[in-house]
VOGU-744099 format. One record per atom (N, C-alpha, C): residue number from 0; residue in three letters; chain; atom name; x, y, z. Coordinates in Angstrom, 3 decimals, padded with zeros to 6 digits. Layout:
BEGIN
<pt pos="NUM" code="ala" unit="A" site="CA" xx="X" yy="Y" zz="Z"/>
...
// end
This chain:
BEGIN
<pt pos="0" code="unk" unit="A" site="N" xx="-013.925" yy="008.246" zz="022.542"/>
<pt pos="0" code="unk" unit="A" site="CA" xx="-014.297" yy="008.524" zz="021.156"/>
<pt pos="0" code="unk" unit="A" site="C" xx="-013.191" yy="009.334" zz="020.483"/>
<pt pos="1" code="unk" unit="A" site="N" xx="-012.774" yy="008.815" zz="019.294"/>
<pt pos="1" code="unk" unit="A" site="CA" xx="-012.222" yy="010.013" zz="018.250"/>
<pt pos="1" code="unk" unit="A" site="C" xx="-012.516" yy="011.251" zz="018.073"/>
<pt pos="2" code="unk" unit="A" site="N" xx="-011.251" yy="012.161" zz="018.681"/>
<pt pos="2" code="unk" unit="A" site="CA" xx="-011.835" yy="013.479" zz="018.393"/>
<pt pos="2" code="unk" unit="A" site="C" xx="-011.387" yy="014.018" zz="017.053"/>
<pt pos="3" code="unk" unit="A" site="N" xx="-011.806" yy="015.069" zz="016.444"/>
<pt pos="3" code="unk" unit="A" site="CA" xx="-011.819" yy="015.508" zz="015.245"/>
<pt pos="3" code="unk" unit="A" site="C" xx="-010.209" yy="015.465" zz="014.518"/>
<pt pos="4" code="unk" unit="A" site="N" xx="-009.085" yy="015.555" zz="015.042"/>
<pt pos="4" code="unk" unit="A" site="CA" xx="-008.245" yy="014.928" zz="014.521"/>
<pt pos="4" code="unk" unit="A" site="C" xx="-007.914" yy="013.879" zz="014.480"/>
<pt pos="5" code="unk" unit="A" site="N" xx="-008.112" yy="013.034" zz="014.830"/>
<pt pos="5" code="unk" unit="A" site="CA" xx="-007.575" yy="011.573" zz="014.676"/>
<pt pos="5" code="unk" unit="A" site="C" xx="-008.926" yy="011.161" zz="013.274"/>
<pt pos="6" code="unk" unit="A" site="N" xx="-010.372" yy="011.320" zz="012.953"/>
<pt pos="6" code="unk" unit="A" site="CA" xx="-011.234" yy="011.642" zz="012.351"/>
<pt pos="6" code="unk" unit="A" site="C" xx="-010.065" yy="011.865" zz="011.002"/>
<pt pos="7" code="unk" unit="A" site="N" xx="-009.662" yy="013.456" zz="011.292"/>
<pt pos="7" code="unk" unit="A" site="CA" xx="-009.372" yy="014.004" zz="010.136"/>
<pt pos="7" code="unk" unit="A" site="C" xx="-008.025" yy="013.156" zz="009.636"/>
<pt pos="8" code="unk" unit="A" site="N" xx="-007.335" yy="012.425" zz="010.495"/>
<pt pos="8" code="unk" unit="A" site="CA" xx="-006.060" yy="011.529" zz="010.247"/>
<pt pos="8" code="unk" unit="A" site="C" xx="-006.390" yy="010.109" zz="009.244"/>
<pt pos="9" code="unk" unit="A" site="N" xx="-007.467" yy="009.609" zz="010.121"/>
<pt pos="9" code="unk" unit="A" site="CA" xx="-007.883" yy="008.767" zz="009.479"/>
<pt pos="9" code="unk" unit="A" site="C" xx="-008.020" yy="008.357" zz="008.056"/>
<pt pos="10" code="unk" unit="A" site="N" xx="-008.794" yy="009.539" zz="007.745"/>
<pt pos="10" code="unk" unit="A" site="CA" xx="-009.543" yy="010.172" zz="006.641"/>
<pt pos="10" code="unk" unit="A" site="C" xx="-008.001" yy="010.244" zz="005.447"/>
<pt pos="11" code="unk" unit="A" site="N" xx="-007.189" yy="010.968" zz="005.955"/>
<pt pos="11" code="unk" unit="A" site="CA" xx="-005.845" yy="011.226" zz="005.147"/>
<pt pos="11" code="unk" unit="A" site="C" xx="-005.208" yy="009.874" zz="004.595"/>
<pt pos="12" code="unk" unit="A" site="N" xx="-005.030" yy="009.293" zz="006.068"/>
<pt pos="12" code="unk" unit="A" site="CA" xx="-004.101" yy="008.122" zz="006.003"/>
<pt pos="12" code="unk" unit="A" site="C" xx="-004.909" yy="007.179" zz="004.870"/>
<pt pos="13" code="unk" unit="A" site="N" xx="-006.529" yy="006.821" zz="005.174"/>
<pt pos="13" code="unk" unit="A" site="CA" xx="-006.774" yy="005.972" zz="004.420"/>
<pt pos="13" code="unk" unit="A" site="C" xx="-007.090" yy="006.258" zz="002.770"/>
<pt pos="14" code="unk" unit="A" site="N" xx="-006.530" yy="007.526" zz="002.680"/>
<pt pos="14" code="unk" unit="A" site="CA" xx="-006.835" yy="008.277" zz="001.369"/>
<pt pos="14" code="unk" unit="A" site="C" xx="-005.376" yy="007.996" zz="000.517"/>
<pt pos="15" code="unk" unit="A" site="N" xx="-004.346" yy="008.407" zz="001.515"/>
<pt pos="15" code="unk" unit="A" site="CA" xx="-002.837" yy="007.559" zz="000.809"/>
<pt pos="15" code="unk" unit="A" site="C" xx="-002.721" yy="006.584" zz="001.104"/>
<pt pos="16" code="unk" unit="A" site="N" xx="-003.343" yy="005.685" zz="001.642"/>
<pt pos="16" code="unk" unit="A" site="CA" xx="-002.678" yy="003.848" zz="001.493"/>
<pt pos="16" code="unk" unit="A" site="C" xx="-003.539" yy="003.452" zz="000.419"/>
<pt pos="17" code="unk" unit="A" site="N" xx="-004.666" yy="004.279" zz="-000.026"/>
<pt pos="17" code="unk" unit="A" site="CA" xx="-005.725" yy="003.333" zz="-001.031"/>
<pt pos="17" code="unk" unit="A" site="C" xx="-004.948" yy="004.290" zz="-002.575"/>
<pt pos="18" code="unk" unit="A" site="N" xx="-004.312" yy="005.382" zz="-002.484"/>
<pt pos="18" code="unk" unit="A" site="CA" xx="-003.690" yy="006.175" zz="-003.774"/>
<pt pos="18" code="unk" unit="A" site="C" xx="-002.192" yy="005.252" zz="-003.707"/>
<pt pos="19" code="unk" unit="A" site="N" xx="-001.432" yy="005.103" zz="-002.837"/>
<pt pos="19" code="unk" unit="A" site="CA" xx="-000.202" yy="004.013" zz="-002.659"/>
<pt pos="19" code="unk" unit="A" site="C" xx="-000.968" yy="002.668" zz="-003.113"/>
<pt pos="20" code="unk" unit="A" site="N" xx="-001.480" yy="002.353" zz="-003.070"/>
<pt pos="20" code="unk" unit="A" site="CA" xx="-001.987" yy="000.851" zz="-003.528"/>
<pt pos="20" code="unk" unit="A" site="C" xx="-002.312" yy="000.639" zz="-004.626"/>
<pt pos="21" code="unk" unit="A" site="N" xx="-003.179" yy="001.960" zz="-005.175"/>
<pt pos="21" code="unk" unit="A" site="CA" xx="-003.481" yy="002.025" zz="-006.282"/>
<pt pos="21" code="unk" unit="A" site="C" xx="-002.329" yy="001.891" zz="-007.308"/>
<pt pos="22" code="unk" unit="A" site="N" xx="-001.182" yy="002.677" zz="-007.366"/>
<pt pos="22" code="unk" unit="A" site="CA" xx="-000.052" yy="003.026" zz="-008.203"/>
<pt pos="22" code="unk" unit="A" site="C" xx="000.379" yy="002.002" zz="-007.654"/>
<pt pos="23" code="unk" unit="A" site="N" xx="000.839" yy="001.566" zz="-006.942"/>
<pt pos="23" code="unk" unit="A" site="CA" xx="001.968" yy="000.103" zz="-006.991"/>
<pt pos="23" code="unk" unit="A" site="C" xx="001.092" yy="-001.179" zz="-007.575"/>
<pt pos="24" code="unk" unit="A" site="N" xx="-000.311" yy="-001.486" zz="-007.651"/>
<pt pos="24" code="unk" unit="A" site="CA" xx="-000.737" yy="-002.510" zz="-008.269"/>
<pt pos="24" code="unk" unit="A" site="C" xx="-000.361" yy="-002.300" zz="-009.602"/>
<pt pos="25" code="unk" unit="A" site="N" xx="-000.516" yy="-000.906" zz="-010.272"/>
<pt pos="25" code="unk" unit="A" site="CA" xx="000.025" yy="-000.282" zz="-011.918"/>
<pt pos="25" code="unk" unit="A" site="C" xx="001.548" yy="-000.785" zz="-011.997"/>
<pt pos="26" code="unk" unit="A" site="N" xx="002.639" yy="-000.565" zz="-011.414"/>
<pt pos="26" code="unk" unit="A" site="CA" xx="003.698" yy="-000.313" zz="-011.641"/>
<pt pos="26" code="unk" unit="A" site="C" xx="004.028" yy="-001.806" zz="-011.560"/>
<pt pos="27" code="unk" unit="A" site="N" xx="003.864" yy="-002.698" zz="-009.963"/>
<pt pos="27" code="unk" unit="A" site="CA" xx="003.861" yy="-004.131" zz="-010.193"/>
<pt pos="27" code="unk" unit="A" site="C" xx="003.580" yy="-004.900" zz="-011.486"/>
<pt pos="28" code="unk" unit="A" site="N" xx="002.098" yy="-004.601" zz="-011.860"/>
<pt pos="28" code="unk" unit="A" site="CA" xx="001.750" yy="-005.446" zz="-013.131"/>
<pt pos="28" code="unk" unit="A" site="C" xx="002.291" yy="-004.810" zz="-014.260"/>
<pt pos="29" code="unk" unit="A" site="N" xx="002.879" yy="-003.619" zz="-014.149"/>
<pt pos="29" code="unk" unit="A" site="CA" xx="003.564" yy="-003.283" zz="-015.501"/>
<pt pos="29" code="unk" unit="A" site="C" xx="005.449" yy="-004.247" zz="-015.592"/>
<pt pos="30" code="unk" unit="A" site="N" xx="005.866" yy="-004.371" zz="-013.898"/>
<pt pos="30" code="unk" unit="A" site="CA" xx="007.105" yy="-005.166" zz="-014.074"/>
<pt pos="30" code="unk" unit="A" site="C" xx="007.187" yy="-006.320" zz="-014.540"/>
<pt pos="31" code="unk" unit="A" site="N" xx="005.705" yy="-006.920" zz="-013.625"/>
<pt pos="31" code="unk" unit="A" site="CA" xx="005.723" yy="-008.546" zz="-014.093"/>
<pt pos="31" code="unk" unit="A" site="C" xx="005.684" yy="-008.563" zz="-015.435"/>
<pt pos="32" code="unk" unit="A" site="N" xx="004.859" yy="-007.837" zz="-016.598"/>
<pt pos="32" code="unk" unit="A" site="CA" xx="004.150" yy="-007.763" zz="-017.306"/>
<pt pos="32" code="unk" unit="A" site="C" xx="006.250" yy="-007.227" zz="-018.381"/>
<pt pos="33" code="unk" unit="A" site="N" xx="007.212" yy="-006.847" zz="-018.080"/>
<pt pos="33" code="unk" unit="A" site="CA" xx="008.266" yy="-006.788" zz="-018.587"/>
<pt pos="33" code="unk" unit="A" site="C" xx="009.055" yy="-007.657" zz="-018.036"/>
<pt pos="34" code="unk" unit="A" site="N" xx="009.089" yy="-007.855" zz="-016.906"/>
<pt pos="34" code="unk" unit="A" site="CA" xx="009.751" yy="-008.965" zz="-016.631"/>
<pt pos="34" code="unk" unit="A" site="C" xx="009.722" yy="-010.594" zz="-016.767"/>
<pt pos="35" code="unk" unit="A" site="N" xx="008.258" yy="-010.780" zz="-017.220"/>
<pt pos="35" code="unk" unit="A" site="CA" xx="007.947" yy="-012.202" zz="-017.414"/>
<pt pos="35" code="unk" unit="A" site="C" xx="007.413" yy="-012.490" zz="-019.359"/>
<pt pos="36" code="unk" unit="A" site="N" xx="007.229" yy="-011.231" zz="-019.454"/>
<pt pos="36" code="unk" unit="A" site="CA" xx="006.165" yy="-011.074" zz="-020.512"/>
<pt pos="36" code="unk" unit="A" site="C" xx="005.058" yy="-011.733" zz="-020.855"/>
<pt pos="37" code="unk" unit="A" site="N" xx="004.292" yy="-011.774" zz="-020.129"/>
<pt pos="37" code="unk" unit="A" site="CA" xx="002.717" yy="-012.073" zz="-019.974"/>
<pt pos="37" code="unk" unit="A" site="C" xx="002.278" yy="-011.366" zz="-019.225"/>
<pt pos="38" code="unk" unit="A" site="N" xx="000.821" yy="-011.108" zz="-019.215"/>
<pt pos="38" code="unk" unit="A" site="CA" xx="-000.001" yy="-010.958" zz="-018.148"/>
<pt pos="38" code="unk" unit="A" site="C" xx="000.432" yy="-011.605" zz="-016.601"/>
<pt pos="39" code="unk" unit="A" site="N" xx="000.114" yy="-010.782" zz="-015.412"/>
<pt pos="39" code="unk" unit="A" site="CA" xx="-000.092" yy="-011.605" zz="-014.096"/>
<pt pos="39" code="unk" unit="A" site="C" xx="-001.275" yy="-012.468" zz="-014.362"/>
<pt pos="40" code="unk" unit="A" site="N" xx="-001.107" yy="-013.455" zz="-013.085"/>
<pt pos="40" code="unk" unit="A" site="CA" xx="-002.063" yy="-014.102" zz="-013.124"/>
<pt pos="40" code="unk" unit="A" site="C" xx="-003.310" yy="-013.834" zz="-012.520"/>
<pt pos="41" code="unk" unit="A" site="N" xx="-004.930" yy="-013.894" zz="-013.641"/>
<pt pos="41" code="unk" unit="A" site="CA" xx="-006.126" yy="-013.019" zz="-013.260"/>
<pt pos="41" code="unk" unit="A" site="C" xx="-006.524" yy="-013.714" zz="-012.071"/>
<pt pos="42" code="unk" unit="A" site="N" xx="-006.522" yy="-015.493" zz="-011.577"/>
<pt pos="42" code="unk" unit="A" site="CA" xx="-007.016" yy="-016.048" zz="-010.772"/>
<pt pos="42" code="unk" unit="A" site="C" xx="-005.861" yy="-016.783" zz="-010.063"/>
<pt pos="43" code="unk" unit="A" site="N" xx="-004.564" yy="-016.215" zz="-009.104"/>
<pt pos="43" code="unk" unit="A" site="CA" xx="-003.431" yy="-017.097" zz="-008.905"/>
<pt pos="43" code="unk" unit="A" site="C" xx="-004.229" yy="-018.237" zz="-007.860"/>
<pt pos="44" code="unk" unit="A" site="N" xx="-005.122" yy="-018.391" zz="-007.316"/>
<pt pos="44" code="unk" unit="A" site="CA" xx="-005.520" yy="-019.620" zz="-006.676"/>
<pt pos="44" code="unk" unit="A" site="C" xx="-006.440" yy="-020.484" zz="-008.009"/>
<pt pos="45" code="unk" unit="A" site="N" xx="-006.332" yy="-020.674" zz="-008.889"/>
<pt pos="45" code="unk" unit="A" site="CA" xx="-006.962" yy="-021.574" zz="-009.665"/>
<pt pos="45" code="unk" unit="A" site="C" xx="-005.528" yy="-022.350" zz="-010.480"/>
<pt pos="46" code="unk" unit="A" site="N" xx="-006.211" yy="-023.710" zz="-010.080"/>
<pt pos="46" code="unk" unit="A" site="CA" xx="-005.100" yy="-024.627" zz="-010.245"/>
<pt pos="46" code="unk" unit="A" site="C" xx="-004.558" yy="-024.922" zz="-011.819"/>
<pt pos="47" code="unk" unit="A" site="N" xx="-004.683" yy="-024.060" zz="-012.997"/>
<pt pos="47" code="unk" unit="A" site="CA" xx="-004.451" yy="-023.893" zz="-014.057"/>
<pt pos="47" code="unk" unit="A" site="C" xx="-003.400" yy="-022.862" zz="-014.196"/>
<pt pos="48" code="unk" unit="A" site="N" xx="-002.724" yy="-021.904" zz="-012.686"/>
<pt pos="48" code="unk" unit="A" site="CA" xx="-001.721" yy="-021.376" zz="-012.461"/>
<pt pos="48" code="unk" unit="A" site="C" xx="-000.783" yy="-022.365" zz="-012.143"/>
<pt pos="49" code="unk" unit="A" site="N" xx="000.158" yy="-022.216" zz="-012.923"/>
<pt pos="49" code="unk" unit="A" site="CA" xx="001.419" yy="-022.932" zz="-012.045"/>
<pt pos="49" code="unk" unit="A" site="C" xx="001.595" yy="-022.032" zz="-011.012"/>
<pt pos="50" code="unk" unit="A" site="N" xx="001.621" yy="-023.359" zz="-009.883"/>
<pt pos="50" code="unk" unit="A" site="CA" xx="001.891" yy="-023.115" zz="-008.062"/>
<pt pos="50" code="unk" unit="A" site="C" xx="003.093" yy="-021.650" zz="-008.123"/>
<pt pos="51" code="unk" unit="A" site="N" xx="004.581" yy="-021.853" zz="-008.878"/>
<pt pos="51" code="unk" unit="A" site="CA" xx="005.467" yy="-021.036" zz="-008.912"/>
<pt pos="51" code="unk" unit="A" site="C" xx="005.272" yy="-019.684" zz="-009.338"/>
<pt pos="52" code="unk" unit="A" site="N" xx="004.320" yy="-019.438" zz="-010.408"/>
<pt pos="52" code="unk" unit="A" site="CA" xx="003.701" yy="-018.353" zz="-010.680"/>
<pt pos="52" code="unk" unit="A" site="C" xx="002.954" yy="-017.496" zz="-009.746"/>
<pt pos="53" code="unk" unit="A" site="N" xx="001.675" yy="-018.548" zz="-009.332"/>
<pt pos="53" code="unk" unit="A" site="CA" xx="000.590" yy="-017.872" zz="-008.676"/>
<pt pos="53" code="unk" unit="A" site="C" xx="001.572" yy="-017.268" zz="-007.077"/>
<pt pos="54" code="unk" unit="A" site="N" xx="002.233" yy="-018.434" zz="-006.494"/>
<pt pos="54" code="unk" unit="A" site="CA" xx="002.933" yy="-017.755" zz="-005.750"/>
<pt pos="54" code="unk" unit="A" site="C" xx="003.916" yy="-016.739" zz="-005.283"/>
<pt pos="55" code="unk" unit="A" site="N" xx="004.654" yy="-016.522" zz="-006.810"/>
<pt pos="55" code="unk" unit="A" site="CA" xx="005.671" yy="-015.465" zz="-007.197"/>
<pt pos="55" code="unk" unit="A" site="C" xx="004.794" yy="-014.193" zz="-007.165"/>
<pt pos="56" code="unk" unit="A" site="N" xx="003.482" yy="-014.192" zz="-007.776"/>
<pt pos="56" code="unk" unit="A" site="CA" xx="002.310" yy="-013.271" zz="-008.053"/>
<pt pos="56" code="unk" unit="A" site="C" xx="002.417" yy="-012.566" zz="-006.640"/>
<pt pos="57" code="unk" unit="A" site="N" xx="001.851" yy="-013.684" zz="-005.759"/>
<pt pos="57" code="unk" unit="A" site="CA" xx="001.270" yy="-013.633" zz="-004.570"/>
<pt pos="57" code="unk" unit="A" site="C" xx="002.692" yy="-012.946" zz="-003.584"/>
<pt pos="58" code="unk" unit="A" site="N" xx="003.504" yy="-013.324" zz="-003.269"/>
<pt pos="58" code="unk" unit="A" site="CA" xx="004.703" yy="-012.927" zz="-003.004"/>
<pt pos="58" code="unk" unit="A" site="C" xx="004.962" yy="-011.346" zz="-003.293"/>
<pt pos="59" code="unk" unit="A" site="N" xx="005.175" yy="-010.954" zz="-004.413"/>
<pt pos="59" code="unk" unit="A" site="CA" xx="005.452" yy="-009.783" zz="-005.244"/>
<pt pos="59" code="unk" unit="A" site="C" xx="004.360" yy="-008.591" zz="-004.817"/>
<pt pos="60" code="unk" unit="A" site="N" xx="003.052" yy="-008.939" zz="-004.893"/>
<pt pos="60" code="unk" unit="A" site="CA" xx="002.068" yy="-008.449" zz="-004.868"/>
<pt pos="60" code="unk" unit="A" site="C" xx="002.036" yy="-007.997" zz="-003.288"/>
<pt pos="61" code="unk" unit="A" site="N" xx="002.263" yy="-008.976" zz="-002.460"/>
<pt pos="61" code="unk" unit="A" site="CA" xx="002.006" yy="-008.672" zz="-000.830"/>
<pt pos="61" code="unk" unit="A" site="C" xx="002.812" yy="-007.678" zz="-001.004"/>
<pt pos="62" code="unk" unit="A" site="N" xx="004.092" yy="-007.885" zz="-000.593"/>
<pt pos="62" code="unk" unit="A" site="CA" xx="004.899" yy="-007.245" zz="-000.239"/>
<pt pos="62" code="unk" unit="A" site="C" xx="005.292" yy="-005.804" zz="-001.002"/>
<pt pos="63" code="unk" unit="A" site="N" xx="004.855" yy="-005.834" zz="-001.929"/>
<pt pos="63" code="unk" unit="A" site="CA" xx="004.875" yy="-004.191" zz="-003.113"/>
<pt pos="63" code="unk" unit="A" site="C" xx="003.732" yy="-003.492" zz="-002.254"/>
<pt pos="64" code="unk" unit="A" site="N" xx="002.494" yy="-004.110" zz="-002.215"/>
<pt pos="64" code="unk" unit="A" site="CA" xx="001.332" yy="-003.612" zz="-001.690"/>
<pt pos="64" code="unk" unit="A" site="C" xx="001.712" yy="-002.788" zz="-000.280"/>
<pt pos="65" code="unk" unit="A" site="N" xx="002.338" yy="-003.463" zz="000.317"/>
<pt pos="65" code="unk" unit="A" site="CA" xx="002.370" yy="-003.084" zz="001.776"/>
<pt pos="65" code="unk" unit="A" site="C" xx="003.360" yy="-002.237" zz="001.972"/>
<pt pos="66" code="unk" unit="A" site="N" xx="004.203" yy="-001.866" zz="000.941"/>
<pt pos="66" code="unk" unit="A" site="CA" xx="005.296" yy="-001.095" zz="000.559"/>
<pt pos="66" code="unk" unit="A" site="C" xx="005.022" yy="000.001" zz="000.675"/>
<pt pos="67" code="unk" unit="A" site="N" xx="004.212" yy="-000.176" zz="-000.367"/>
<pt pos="67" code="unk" unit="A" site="CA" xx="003.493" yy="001.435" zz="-001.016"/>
<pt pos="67" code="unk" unit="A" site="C" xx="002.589" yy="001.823" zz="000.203"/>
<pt pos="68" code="unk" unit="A" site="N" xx="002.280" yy="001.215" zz="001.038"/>
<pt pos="68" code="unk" unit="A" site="CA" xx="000.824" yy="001.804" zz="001.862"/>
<pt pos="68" code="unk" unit="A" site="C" xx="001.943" yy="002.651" zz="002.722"/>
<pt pos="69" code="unk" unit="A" site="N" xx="002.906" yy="001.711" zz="003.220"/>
<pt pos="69" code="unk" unit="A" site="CA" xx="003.612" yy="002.133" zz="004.420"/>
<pt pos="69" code="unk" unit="A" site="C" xx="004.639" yy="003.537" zz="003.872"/>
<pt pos="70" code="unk" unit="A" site="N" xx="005.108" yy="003.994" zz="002.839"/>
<pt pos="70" code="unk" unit="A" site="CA" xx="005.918" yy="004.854" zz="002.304"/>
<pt pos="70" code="unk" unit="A" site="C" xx="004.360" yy="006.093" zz="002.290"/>
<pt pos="71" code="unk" unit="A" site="N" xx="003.207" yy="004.912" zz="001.814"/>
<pt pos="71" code="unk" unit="A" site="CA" xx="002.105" yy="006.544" zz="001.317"/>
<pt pos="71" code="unk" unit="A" site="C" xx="001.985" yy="007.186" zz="002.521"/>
<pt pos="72" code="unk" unit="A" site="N" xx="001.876" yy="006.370" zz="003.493"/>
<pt pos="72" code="unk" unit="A" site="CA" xx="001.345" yy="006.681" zz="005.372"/>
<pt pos="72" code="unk" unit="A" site="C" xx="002.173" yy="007.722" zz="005.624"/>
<pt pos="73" code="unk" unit="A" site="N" xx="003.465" yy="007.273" zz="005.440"/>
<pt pos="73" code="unk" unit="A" site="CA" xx="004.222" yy="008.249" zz="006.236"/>
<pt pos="73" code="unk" unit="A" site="C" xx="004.499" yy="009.175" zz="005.673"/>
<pt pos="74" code="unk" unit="A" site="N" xx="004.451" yy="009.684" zz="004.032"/>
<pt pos="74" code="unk" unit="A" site="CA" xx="004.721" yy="010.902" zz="003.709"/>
<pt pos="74" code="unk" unit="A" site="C" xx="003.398" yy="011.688" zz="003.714"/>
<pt pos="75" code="unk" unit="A" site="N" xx="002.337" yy="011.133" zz="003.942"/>
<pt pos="75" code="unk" unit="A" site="CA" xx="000.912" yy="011.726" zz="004.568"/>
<pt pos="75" code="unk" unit="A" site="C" xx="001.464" yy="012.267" zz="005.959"/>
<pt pos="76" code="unk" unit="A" site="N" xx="001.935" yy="011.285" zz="006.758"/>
<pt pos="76" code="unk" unit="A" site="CA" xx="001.931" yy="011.839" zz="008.140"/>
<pt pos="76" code="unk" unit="A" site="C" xx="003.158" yy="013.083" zz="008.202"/>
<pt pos="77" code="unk" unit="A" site="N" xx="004.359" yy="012.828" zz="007.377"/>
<pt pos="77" code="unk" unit="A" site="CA" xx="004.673" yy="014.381" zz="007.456"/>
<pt pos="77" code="unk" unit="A" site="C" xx="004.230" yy="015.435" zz="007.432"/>
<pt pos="78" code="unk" unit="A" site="N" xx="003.606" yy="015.219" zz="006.061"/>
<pt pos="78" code="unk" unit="A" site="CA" xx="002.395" yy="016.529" zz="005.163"/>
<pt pos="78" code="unk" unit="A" site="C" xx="002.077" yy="016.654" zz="006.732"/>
<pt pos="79" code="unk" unit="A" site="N" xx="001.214" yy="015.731" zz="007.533"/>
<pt pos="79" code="unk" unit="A" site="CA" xx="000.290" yy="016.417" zz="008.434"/>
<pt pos="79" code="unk" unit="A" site="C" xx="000.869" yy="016.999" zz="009.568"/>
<pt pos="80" code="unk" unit="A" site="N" xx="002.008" yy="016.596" zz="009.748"/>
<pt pos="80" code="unk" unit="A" site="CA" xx="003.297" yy="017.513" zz="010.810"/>
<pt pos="80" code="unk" unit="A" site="C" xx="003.416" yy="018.648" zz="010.507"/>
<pt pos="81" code="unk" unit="A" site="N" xx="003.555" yy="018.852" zz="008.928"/>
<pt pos="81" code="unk" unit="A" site="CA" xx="004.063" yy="020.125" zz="008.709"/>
<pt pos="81" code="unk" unit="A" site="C" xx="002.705" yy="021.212" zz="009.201"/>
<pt pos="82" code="unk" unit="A" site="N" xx="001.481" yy="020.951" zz="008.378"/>
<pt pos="82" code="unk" unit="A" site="CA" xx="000.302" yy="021.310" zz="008.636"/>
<pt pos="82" code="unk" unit="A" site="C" xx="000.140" yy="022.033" zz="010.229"/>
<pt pos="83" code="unk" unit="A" site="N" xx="-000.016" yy="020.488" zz="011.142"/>
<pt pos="83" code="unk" unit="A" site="CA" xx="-000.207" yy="020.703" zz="012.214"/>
<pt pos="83" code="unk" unit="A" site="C" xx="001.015" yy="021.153" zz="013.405"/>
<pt pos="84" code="unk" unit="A" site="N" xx="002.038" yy="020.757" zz="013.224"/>
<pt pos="84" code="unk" unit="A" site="CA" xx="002.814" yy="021.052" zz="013.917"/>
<pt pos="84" code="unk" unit="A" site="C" xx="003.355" yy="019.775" zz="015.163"/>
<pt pos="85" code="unk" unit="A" site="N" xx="002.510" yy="018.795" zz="014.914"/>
<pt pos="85" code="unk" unit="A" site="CA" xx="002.652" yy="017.317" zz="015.630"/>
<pt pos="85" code="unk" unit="A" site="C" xx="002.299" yy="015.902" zz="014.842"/>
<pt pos="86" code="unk" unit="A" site="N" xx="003.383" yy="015.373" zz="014.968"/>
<pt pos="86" code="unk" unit="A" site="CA" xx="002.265" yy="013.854" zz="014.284"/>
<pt pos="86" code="unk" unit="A" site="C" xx="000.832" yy="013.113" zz="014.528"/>
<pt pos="87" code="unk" unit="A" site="N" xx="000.170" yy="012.888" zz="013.562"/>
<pt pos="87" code="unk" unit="A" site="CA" xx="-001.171" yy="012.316" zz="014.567"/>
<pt pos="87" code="unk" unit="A" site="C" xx="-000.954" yy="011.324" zz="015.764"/>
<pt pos="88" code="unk" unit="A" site="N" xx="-002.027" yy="011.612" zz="016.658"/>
<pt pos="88" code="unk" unit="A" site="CA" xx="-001.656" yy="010.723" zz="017.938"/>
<pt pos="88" code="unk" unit="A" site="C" xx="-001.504" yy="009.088" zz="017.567"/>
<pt pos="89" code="unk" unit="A" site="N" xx="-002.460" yy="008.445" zz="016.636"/>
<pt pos="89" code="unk" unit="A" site="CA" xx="-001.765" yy="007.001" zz="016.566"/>
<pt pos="89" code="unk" unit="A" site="C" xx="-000.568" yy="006.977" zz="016.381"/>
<pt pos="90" code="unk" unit="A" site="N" xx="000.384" yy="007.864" zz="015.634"/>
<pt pos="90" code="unk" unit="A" site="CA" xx="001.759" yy="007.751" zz="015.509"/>
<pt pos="90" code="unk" unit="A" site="C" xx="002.986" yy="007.767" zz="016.293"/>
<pt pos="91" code="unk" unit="A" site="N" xx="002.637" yy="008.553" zz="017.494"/>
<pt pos="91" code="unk" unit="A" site="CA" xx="003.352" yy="008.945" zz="018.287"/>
<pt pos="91" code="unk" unit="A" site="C" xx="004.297" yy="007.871" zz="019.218"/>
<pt pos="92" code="unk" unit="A" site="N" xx="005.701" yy="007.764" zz="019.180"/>
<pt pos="92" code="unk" unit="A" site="CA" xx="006.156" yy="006.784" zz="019.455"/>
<pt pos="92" code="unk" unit="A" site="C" xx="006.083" yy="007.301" zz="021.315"/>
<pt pos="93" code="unk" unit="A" site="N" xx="005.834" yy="005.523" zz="021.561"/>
<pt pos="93" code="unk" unit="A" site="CA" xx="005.764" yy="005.422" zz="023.220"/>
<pt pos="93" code="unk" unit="A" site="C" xx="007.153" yy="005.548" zz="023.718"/>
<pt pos="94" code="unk" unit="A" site="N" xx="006.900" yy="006.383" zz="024.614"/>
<pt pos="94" code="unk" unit="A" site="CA" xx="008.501" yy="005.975" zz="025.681"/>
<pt pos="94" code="unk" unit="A" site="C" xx="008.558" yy="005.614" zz="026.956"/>
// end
């Protein structure tokens, strides 16, 4: 069982990948939204998207998304180094 830190890690981590996700969906749809000038697309699987769009969407979107989680994670997991004095145990690289 999870003991109370990994609990309290959890808790952190999934608090900055959902605040990282949050702000990069803003900042994404504000690029597309200068870079294309339109709206993203509200439904990119409905076939009234052009394929190149919905997929550019889809493309852009993954990979920003997973950006931001992975940059939010780890400057959480510093914060929690500094705090604690160790990285949380999921982090800990094997040797």
């Amino acid at each position: 069982m999870a003991d109370k830190g990994d609990i309290g890690w959890r808790l952190v981590a999934g608090a900055a990948a959902f605040a990282g996700g949050f702000a990069a969906k803003k900042v994404i749809t504000l690029a597309w939204k200068k870079a294309t000038g339109k709206e993203p697309p509200a439904n990119p699987e409905s076939p009234e998207v052009a394929l190149s769009e919905a997929i550019g969407w889809a493309v852009i979107m993954g990979v920003g998304m997973e950006v931001a989680r992975l940059l939010a994670t780890r400057a959480a997991a510093r914060q929690w180094a500094k705090g604690t004095g160790e990285l949380p145990s999921p982090l800990k690289a094997e040797v």
